[in-house]
C-alpha positions as CSV (number, residue, x, y, z in Angstrom):
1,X,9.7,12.7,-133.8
2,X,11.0,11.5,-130.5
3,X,8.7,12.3,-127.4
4,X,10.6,14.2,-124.3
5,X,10.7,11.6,-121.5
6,X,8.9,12.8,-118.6
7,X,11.4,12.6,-115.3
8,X,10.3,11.0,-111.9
9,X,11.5,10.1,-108.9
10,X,13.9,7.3,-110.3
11,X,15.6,9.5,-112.3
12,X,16.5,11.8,-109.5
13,X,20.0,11.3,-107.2
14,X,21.3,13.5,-104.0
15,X,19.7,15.2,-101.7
16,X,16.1,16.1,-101.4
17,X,15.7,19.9,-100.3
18,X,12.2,19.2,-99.4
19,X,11.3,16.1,-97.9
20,X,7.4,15.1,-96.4
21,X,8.9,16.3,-93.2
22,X,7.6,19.6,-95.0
23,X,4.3,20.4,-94.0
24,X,3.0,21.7,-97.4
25,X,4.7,18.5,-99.4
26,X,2.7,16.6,-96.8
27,X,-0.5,18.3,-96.7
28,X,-0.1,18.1,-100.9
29,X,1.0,14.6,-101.2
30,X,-1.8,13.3,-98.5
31,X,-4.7,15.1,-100.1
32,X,-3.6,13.9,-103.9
33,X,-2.6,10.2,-103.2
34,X,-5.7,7.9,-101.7
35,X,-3.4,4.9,-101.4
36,X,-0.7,7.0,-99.5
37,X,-3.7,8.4,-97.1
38,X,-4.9,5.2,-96.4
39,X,-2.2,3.9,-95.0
40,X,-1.2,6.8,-92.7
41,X,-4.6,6.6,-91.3
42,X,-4.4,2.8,-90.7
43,X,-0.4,2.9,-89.2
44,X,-1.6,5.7,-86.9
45,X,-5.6,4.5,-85.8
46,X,-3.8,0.9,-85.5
47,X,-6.4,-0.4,-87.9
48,X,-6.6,-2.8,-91.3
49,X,-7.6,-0.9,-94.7
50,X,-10.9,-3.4,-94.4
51,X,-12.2,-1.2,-91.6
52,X,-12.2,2.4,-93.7
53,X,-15.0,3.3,-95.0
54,X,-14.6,6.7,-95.8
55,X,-11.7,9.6,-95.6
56,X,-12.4,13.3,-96.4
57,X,-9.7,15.9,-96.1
58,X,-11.7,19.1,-94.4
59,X,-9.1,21.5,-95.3
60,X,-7.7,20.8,-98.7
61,X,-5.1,23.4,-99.9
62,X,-3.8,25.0,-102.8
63,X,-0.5,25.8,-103.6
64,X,-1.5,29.4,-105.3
65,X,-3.2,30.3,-102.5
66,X,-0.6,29.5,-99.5
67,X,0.8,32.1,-97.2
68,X,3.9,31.8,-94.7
69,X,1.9,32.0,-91.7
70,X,-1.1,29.4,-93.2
71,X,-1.9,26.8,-90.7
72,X,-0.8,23.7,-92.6
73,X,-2.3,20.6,-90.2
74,X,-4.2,17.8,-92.1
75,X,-8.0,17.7,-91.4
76,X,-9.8,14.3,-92.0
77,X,-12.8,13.0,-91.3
78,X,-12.9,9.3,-90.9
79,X,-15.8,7.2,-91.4
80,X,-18.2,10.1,-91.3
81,X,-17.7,9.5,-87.5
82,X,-13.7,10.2,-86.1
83,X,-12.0,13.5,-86.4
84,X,-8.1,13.4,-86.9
85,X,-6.2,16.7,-86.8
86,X,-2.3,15.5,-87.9
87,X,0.2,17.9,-87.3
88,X,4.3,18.4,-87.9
89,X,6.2,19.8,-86.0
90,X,9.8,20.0,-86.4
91,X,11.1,23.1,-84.9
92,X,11.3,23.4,-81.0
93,X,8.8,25.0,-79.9
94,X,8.3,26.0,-75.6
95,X,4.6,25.8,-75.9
96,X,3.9,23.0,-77.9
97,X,2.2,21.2,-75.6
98,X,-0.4,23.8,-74.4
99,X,-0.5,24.7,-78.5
100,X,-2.0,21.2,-79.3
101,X,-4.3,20.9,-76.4
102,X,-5.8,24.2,-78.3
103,X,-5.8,22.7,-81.7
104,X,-7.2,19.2,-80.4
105,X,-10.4,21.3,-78.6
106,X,-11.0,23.1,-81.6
107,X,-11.2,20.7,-83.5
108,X,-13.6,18.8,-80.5
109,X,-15.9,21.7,-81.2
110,X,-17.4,20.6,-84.4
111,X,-20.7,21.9,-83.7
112,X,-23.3,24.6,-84.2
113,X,-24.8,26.5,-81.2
114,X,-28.3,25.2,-80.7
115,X,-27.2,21.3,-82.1
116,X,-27.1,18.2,-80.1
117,X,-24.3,17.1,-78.0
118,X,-24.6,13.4,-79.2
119,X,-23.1,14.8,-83.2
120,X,-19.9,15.7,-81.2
121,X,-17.2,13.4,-82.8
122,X,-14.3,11.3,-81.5
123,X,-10.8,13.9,-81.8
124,X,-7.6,12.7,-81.8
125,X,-4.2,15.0,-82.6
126,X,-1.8,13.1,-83.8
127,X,1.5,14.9,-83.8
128,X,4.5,13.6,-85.7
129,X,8.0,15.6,-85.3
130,X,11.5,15.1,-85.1
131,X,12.1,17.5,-81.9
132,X,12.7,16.5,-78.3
133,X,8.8,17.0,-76.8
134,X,9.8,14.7,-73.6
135,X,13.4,14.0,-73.1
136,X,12.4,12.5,-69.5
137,X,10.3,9.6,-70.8
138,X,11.5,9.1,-74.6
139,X,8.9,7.0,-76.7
140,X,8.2,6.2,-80.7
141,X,4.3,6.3,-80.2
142,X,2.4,7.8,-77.6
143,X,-0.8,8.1,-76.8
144,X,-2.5,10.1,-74.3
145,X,-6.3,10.5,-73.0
146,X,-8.0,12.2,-69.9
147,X,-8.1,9.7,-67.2
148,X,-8.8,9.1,-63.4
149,X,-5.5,10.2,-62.0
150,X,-6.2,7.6,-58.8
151,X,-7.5,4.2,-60.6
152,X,-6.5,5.7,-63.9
153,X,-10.0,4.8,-65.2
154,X,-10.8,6.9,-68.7
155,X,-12.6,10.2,-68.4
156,X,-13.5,9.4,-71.9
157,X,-12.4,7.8,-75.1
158,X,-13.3,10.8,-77.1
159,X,-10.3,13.0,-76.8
160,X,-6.6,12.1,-77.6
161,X,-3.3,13.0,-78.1
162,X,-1.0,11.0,-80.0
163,X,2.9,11.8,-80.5
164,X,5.0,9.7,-82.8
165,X,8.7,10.8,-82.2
166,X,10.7,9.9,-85.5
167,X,14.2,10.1,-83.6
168,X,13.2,7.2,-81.3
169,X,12.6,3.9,-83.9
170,X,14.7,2.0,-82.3
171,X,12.5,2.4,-79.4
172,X,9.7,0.9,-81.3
173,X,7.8,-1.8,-80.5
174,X,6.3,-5.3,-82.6
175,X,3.1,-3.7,-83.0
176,X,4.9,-0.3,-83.7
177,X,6.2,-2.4,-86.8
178,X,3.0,-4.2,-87.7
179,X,1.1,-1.5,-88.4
180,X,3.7,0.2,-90.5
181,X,4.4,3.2,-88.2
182,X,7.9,2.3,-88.4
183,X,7.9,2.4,-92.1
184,X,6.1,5.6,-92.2
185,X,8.8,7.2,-90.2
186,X,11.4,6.3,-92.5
187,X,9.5,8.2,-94.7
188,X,9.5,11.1,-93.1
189,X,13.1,10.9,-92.5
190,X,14.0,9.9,-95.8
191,X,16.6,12.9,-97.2
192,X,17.8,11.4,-100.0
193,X,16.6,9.8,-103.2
194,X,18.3,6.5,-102.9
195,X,16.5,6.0,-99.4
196,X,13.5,6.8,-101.0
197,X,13.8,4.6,-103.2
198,X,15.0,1.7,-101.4
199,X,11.5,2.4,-99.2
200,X,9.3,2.7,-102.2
201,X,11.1,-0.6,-104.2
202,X,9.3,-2.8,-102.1
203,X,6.2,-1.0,-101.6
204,X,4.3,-0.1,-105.0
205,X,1.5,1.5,-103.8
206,X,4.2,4.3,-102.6
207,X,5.6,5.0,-105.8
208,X,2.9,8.3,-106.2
209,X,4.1,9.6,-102.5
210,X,7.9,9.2,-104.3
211,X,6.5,11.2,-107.5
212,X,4.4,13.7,-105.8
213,X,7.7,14.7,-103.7
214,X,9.6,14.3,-106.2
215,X,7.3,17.0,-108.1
216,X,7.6,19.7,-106.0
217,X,10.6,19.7,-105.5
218,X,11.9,20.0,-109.1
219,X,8.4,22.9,-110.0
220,X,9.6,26.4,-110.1
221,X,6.9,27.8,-108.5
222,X,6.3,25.0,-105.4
223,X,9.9,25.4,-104.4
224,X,9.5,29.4,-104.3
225,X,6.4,29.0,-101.8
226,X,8.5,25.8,-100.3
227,X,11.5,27.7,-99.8
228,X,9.3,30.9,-98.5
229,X,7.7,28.7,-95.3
230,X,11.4,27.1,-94.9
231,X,12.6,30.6,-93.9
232,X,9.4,31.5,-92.0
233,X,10.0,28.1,-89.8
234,X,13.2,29.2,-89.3
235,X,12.4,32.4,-88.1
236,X,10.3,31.3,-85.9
237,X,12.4,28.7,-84.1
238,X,15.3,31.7,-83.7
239,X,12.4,33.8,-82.0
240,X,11.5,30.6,-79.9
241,X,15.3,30.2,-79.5
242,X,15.6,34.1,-78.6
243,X,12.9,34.0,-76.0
244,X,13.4,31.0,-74.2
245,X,17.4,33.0,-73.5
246,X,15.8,36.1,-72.8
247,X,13.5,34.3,-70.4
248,X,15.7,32.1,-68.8
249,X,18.1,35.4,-68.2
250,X,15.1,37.1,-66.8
251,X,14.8,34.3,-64.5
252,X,18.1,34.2,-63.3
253,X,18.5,37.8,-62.6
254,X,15.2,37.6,-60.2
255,X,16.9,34.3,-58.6
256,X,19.9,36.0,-57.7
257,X,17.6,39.4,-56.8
258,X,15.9,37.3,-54.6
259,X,18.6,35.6,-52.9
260,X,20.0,39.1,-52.2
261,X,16.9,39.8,-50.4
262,X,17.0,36.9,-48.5
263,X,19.9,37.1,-47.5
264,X,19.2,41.1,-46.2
265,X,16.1,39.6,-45.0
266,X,18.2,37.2,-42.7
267,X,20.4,40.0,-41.1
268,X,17.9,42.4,-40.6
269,X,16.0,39.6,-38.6
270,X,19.0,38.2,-36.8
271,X,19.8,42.5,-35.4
272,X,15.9,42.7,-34.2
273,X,16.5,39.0,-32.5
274,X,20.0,41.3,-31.0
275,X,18.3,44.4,-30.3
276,X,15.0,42.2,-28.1
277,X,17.3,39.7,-26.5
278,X,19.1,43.1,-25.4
279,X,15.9,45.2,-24.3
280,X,14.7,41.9,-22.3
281,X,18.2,41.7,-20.5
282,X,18.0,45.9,-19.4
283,X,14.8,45.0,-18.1
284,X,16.0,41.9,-15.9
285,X,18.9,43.9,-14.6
286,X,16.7,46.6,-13.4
């Protein structure tokens, strides 16, 4: 008796609905492949495989248990000594910027009251989206840390922000490319199964990120929690969408409120100037 052949990646063709651009196929696929952890950590810290000694995932998840509204970032610990909060974000979003300021604190704030300040850890937030965060001064990788504003002198190495803009490869730089960041935002990018596997052909160690996508996106049940966040996301970014019209409306109608004023402002000064140069001229002709 013939045994069904069990499908992967390489037997799939078209487009894929969910791609690691998904913040649950990412969460999933980081926390179940090692090899595929590993080397987002290293492209991202800049560093070789040699100098890992340890990653845990704080905040595992499972796919049961999954709500539209869960927080879906990626939690490691790294080296029992680094924090790394790594985030998605593709859908526009006005107050991104305050929003991961929040999440990196939080995340700072890894101790109990009473405990010493010397088991605080080095945070970073690493961001990765597809959405237009500064249009003014367009990068691949960024990275961002309090400093002196005169000398420009760090405050401390302890905090960072780090935002890697998929749209803007071609922006890259050398060591952009050397330490696979450019690769990994393929990845991310990758819609179709033929670009995946022309990414994973010459990359082995990949294959599992290819069949861990590739997984749930053909299981009943993951693409019916997949599909559920899909609409949620979208809903969201319509309210963002919705509110950033309503406010810039809102704004516009005090502008031109404002201007009316002025301008009512203006005449009513300009008849008091009338009405004293007046008064001062009876009294001189007296």
């Amino acid at each position: 008796m013939n045994e069904t052949k069990k499908l992967s990646y390489k037997d799939a063709s078209g487009e894929i609905l969910y791609t690691l651009k998904s913040d649950i196929v990412f969460h999933y696929t980081m926390q179940k492949s090692e090899k595929a952890l590993l080397g987002l950590v290293c492209a991202l810290r800049g560093i070789k495989p040699s100098e890992v000694l340890s990653i845990q995932v704080e905040n595992p998840i499972e796919l049961n248990n999954i709500g539209k509204e869960s927080v879906m970032d990626l939690k490691l610990t790294l080296n029992s000594g680094v924090i790394m909060n790594i985030e998605l974000q593709m859908y526009t979003d006005k107050f991104w910027i305050p929003r991961s300021i929040l999440y990196l604190c939080r995340a700072f704030d890894c101790i109990r009251e009473g405990d010493d300040y010397s088991k605080l850890k080095e945070t970073i937030h690493y961001c990765i989206t597809d959405q237009e965060l500064f249009s003014t001064e367009p990068e691949f990788y960024a990275s961002y840390k309090l400093i002196n504003m005169k000398n420009h002198v760090p405050y401390s190495d302890m905090l960072g922000i780090n935002v890697l803009q998929l749209q803007y490869i071609d922006l890259a730089t050398e060591e952009d490319v050397d330490n696979d960041l450019v690769y990994w935002a393929k990845l991310f990018k990758a819609d179709t199964w033929e670009e995946l596997k022309g990414l994973v052909q010459d990359h082995e160690d990949m294959e599992e990120v290819a069949d861990l996508i590739f997984e749930l996106n053909t299981d009943d049940q993951a693409k019916e929690i997949l599909e559920g966040q899909r609409r949620y996301r979208e809903q969201l970014a319509s309210q963002y969408a919705a509110g950033r019209i309503d406010a810039e409306k809102e704004i516009n109608d005090l502008k031109e409120k404002l201007d009316g004023t002025k301008e009512e402002l203006d005449t009513a000064n300009q008849t008091i100037k009338e009405l004293q140069e007046e008064i001062e001229r009876l009294k001189n002709n007296k």
